[in-house]
PDB file of N, CA, C and O in Angstrom:
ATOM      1  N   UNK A   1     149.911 161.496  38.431  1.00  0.00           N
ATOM      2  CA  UNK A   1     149.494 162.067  39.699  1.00  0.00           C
ATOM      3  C   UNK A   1     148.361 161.262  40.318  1.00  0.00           C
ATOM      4  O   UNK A   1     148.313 161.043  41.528  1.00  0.00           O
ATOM      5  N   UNK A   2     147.476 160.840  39.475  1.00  0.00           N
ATOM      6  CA  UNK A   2     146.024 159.990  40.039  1.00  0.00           C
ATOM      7  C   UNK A   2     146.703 158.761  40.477  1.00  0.00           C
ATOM      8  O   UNK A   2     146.011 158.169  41.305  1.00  0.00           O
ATOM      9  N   UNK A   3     148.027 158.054  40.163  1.00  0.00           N
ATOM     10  CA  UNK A   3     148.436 156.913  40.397  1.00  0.00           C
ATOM     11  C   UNK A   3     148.944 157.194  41.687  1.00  0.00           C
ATOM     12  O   UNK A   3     148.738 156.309  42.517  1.00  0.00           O
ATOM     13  N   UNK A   4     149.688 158.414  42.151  1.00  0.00           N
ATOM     14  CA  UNK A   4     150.028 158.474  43.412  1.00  0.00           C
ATOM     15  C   UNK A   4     148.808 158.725  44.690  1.00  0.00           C
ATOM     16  O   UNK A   4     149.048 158.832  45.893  1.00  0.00           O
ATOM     17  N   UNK A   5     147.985 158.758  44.281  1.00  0.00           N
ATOM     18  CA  UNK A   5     146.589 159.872  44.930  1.00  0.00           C
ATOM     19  C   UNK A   5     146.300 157.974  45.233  1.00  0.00           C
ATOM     20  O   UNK A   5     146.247 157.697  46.432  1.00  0.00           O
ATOM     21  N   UNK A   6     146.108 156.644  44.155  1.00  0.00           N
ATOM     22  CA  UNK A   6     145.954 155.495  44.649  1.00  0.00           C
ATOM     23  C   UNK A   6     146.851 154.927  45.540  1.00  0.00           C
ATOM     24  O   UNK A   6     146.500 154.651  46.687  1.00  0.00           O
ATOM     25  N   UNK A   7     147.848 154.748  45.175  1.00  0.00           N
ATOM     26  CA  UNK A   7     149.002 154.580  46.032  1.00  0.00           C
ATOM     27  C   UNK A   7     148.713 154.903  47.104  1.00  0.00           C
ATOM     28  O   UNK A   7     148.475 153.980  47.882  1.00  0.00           O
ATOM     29  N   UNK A   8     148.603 156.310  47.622  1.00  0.00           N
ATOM     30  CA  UNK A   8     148.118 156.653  48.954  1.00  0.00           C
ATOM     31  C   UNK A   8     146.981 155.857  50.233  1.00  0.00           C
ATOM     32  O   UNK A   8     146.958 155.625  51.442  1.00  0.00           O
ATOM     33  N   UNK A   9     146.019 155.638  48.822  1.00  0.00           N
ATOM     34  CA  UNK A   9     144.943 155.296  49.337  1.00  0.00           C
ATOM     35  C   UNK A   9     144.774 153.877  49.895  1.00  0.00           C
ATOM     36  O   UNK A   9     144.262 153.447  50.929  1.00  0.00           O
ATOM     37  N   UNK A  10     145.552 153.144  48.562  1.00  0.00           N
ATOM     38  CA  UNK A  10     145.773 151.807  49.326  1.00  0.00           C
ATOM     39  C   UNK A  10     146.955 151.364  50.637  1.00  0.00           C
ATOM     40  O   UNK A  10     147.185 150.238  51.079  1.00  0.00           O
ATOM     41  N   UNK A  11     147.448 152.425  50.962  1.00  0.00           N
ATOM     42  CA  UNK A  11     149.009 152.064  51.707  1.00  0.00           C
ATOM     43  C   UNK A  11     147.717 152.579  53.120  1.00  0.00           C
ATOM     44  O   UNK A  11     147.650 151.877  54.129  1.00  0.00           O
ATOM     45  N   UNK A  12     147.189 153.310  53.028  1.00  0.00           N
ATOM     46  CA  UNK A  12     146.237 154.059  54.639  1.00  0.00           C
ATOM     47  C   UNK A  12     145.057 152.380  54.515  1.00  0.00           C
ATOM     48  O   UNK A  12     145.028 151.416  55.281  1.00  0.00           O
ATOM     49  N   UNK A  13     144.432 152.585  53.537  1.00  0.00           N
ATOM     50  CA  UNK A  13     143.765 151.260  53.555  1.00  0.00           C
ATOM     51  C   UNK A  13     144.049 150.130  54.397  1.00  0.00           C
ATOM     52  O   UNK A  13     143.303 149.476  55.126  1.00  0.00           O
ATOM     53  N   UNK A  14     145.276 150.032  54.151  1.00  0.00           N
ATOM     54  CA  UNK A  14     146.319 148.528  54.568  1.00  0.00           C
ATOM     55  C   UNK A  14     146.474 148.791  55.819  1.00  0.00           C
ATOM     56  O   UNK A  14     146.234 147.915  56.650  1.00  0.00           O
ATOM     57  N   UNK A  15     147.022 150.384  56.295  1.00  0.00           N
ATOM     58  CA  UNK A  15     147.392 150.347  57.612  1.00  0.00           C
ATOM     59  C   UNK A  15     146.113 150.138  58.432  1.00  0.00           C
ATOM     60  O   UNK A  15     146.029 149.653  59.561  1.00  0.00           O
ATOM     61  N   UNK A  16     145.448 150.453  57.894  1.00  0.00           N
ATOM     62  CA  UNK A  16     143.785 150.814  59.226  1.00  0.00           C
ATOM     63  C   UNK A  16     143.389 149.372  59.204  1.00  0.00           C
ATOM     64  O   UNK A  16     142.748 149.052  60.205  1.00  0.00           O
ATOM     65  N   UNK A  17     143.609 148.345  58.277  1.00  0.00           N
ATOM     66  CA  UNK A  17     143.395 147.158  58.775  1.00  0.00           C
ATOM     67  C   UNK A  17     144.450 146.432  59.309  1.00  0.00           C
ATOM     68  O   UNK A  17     145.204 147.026  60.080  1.00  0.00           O
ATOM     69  N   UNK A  18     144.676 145.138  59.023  1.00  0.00           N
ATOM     70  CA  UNK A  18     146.172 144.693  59.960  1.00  0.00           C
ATOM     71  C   UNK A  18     147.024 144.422  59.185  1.00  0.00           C
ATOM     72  O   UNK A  18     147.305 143.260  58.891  1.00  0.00           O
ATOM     73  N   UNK A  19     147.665 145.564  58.651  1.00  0.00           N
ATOM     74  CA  UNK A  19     148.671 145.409  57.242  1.00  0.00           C
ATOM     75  C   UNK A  19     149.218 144.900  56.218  1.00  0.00           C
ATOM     76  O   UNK A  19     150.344 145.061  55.748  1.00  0.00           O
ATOM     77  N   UNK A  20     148.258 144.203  55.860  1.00  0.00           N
ATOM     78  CA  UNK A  20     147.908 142.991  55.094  1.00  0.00           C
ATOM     79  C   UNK A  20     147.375 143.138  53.810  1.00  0.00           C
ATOM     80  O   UNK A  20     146.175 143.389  53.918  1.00  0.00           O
ATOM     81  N   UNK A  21     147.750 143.092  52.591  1.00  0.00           N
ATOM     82  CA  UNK A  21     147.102 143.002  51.511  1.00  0.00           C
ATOM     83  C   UNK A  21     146.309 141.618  51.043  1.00  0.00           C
ATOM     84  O   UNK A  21     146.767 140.521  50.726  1.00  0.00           O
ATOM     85  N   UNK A  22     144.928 142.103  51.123  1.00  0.00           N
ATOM     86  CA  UNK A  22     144.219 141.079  50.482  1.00  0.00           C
ATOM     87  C   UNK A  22     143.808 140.879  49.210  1.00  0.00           C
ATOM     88  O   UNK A  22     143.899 141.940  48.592  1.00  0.00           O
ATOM     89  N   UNK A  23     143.390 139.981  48.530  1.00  0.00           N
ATOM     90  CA  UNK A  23     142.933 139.738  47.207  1.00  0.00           C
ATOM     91  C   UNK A  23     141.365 140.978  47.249  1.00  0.00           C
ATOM     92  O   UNK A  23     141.093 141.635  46.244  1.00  0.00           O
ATOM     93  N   UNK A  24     140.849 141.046  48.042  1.00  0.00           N
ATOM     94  CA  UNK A  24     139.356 141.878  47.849  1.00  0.00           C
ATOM     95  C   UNK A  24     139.955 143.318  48.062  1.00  0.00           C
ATOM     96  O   UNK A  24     139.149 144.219  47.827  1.00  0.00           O
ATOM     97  N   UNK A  25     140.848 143.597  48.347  1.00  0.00           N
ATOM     98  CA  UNK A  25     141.424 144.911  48.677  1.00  0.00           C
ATOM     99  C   UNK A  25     141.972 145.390  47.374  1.00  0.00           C
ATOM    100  O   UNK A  25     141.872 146.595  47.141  1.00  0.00           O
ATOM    101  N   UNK A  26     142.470 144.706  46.600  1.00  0.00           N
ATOM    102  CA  UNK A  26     142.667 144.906  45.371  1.00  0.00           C
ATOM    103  C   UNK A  26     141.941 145.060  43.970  1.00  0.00           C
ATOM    104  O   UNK A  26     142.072 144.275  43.030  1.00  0.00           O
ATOM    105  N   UNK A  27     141.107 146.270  43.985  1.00  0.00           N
ATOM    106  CA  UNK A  27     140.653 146.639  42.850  1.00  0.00           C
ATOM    107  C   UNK A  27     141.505 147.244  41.048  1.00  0.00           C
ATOM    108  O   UNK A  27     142.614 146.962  40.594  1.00  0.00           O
ATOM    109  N   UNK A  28     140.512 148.020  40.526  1.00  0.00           N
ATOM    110  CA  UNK A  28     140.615 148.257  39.128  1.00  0.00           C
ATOM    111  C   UNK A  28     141.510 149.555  39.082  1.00  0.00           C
ATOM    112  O   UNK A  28     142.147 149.863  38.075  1.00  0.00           O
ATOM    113  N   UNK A  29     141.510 150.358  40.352  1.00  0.00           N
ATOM    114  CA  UNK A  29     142.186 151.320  40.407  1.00  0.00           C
ATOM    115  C   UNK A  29     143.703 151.096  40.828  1.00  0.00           C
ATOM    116  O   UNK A  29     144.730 151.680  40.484  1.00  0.00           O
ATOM    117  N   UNK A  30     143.484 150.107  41.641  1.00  0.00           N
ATOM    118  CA  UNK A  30     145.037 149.869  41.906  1.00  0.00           C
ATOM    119  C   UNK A  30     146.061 148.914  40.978  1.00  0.00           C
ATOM    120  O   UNK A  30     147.181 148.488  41.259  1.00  0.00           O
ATOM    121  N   UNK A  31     145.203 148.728  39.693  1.00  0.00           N
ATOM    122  CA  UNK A  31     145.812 148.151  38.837  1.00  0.00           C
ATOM    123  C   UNK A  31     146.566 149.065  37.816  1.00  0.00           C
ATOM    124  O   UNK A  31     147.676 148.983  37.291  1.00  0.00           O
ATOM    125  N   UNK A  32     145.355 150.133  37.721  1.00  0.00           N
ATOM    126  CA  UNK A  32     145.468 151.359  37.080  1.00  0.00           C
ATOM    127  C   UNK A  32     146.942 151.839  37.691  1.00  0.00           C
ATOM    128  O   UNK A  32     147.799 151.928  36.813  1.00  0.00           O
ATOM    129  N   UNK A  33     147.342 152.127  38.886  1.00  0.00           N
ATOM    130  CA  UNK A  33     147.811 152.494  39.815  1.00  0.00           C
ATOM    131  C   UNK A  33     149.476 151.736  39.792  1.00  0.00           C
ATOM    132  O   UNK A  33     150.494 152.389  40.019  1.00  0.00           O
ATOM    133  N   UNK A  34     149.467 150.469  39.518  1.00  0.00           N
ATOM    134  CA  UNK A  34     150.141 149.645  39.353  1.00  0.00           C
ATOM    135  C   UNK A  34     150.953 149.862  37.717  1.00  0.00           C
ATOM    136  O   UNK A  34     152.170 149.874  37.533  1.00  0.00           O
ATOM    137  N   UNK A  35     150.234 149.967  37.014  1.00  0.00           N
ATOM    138  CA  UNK A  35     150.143 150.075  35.230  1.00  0.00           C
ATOM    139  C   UNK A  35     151.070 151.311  34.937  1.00  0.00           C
ATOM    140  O   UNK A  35     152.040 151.375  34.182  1.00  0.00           O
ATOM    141  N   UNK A  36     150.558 152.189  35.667  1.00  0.00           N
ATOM    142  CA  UNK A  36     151.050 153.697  35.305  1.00  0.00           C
ATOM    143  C   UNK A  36     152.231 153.992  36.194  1.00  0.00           C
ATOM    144  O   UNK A  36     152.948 154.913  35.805  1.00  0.00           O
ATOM    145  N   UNK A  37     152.582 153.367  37.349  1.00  0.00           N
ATOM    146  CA  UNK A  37     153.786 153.746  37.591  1.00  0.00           C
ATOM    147  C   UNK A  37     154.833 152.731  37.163  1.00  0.00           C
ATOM    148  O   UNK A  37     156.054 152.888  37.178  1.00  0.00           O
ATOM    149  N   UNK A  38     154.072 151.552  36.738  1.00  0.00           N
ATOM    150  CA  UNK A  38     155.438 150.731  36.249  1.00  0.00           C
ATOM    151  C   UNK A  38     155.660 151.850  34.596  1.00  0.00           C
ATOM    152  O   UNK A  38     156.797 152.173  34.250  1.00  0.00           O
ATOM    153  N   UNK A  39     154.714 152.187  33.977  1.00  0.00           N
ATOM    154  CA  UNK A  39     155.100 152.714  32.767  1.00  0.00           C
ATOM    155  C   UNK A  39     155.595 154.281  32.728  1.00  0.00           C
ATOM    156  O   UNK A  39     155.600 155.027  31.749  1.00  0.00           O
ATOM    157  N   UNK A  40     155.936 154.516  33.837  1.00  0.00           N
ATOM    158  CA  UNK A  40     157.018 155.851  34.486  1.00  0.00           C
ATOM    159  C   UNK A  40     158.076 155.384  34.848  1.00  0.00           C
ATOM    160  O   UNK A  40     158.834 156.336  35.028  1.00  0.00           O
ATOM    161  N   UNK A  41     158.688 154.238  35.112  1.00  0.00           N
ATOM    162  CA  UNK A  41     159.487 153.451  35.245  1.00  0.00           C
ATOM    163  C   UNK A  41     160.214 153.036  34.290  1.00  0.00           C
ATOM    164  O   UNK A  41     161.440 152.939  34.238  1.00  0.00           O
ATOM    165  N   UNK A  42     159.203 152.721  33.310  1.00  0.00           N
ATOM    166  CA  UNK A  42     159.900 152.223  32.199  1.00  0.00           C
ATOM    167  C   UNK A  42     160.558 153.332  31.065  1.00  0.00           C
ATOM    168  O   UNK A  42     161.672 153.286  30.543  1.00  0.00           O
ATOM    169  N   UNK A  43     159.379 154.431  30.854  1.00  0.00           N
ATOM    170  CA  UNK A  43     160.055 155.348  30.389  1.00  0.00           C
ATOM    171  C   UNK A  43     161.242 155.975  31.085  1.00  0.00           C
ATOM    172  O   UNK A  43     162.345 156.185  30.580  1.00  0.00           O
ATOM    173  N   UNK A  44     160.779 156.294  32.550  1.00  0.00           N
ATOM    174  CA  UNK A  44     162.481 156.854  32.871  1.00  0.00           C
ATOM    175  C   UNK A  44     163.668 155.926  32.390  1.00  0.00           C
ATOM    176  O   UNK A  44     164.762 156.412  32.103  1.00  0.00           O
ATOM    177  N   UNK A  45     163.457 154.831  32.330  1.00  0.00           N
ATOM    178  CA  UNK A  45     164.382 153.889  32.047  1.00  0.00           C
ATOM    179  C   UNK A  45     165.179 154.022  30.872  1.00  0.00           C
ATOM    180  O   UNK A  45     166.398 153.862  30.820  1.00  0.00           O
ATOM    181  N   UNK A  46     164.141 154.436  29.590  1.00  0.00           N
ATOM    182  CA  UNK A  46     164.410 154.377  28.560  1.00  0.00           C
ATOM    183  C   UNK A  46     164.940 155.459  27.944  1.00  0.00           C
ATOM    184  O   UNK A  46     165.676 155.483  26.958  1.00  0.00           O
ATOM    185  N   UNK A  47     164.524 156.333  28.581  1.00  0.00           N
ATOM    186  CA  UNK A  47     165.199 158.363  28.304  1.00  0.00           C
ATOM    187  C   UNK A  47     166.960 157.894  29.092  1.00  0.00           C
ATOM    188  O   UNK A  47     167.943 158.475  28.631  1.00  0.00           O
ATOM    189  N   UNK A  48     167.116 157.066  30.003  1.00  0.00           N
ATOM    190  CA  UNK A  48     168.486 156.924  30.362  1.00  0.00           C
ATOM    191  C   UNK A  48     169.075 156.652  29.284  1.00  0.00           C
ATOM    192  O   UNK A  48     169.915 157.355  28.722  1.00  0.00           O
ATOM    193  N   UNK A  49     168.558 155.353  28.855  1.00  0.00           N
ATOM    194  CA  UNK A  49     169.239 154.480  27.677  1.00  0.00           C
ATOM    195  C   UNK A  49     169.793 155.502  26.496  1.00  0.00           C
ATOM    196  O   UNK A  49     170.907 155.772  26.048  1.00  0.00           O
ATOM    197  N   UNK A  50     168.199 156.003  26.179  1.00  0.00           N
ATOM    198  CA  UNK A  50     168.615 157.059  24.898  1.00  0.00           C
ATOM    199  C   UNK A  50     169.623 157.919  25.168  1.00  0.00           C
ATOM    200  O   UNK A  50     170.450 157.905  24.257  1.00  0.00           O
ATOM    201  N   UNK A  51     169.999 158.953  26.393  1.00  0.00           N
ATOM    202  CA  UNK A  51     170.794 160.177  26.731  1.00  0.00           C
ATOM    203  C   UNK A  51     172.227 159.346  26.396  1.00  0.00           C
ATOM    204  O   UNK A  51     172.965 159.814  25.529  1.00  0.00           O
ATOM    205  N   UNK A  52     172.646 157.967  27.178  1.00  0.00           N
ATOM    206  CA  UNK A  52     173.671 157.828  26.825  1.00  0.00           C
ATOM    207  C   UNK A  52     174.469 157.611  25.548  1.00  0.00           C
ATOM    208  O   UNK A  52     175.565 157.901  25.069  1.00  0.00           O
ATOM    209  N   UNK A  53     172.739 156.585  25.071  1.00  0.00           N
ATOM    210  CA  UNK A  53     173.334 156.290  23.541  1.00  0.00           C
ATOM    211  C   UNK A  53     173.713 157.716  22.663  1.00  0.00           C
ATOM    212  O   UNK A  53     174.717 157.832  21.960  1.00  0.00           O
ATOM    213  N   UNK A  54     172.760 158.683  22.853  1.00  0.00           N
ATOM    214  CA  UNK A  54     172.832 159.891  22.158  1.00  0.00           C
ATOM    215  C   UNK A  54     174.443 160.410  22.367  1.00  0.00           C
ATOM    216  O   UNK A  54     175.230 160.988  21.617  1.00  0.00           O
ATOM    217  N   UNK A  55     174.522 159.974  23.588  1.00  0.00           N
ATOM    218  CA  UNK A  55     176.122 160.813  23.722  1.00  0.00           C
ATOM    219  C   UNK A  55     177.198 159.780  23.006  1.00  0.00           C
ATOM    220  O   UNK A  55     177.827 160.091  21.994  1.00  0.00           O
ATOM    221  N   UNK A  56     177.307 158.622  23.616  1.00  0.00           N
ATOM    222  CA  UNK A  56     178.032 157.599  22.221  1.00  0.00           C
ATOM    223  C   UNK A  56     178.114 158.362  21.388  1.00  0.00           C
ATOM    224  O   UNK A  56     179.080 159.092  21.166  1.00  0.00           O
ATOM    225  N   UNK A  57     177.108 158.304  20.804  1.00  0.00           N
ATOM    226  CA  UNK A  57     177.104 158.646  19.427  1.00  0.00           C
ATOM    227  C   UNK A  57     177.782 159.818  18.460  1.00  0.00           C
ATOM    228  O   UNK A  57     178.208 159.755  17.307  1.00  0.00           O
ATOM    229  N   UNK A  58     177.698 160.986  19.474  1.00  0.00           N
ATOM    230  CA  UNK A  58     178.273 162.217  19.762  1.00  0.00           C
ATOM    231  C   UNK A  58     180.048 161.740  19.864  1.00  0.00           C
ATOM    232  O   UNK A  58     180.928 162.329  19.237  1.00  0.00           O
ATOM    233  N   UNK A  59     180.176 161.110  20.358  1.00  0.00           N
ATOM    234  CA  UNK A  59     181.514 160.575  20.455  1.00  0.00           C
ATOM    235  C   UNK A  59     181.940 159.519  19.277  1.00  0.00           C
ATOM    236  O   UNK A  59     183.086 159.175  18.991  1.00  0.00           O
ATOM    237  N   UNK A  60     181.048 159.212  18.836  1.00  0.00           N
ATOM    238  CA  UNK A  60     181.774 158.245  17.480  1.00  0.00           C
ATOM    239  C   UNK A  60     181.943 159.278  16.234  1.00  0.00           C
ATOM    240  O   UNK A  60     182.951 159.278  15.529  1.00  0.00           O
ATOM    241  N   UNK A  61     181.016 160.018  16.074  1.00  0.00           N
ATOM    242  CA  UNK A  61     180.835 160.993  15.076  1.00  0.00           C
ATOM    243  C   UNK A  61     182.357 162.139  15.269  1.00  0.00           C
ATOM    244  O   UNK A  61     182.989 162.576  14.307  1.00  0.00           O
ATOM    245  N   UNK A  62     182.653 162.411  16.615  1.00  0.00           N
ATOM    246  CA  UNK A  62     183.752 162.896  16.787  1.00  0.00           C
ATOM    247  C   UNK A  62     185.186 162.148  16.426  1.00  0.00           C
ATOM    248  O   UNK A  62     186.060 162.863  15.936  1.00  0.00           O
ATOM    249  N   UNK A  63     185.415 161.022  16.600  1.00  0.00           N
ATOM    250  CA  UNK A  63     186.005 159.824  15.761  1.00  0.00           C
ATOM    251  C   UNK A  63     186.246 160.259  14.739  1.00  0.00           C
ATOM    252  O   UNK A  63     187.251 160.927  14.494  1.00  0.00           O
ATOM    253  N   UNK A  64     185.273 159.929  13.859  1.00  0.00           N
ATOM    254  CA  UNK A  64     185.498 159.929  12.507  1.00  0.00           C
ATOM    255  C   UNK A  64     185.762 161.108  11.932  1.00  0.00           C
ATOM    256  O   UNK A  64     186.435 160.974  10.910  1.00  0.00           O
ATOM    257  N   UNK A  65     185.452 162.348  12.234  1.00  0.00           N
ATOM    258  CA  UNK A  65     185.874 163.701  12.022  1.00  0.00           C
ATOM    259  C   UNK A  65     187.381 163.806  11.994  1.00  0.00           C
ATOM    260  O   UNK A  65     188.032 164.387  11.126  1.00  0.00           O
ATOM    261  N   UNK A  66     187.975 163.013  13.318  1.00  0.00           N
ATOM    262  CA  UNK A  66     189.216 163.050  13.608  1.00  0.00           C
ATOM    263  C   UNK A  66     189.892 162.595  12.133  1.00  0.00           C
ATOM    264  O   UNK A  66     190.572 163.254  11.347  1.00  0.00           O
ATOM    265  N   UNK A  67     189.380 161.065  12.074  1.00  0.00           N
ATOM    266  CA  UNK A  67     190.081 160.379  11.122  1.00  0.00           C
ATOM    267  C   UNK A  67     190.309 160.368   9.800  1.00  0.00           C
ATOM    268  O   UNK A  67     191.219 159.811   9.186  1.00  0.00           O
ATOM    269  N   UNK A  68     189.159 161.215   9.287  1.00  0.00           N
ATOM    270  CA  UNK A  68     189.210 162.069   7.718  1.00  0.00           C
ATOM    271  C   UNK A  68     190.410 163.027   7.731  1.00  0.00           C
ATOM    272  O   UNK A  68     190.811 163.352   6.614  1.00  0.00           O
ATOM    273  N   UNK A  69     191.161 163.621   8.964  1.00  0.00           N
ATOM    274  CA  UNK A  69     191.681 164.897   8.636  1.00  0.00           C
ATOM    275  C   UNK A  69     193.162 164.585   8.211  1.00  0.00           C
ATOM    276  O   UNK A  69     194.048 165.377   7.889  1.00  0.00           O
ATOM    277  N   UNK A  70     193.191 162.990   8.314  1.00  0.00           N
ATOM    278  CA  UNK A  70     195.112 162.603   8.408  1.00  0.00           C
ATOM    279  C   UNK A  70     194.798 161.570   6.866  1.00  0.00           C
ATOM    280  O   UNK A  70     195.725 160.965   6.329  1.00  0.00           O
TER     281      UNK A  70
END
């Protein structure tokens, strides 16, 4: 949530000057800011990966159930 609250701050920042990101405009917070939504990113990323693999898996295990019974 504090990463979006930066986000905010730097996007109004940018507009009130001439929309331009500068090197001095870029502080410790917007790194912070930067850090934490790439690593919401990455986890969403990775809960995808897992749900599908989890279901694979669910499906191989069903496989082999099959194939014990003949």
């Amino acid at each position: 949530s504090i990463s979006v609250v930066i986000w905010v701050v730097m996007i109004t920042m940018n507009r009130d000057a001439d929309s331009r990101i500068r090197r001095e405009n870029i502080g410790f917070s917007t790194w912070i800011a930067v850090g934490s939504s790439g690593g919401y990113l990455i986890a969403f990323i990775l809960f995808i990966i897992y749900r599908i693999d989890l279901g694979h898996r669910r499906y191989l295990k069903e496989m082999d159930m099959n194939s014990l019974r003949f």
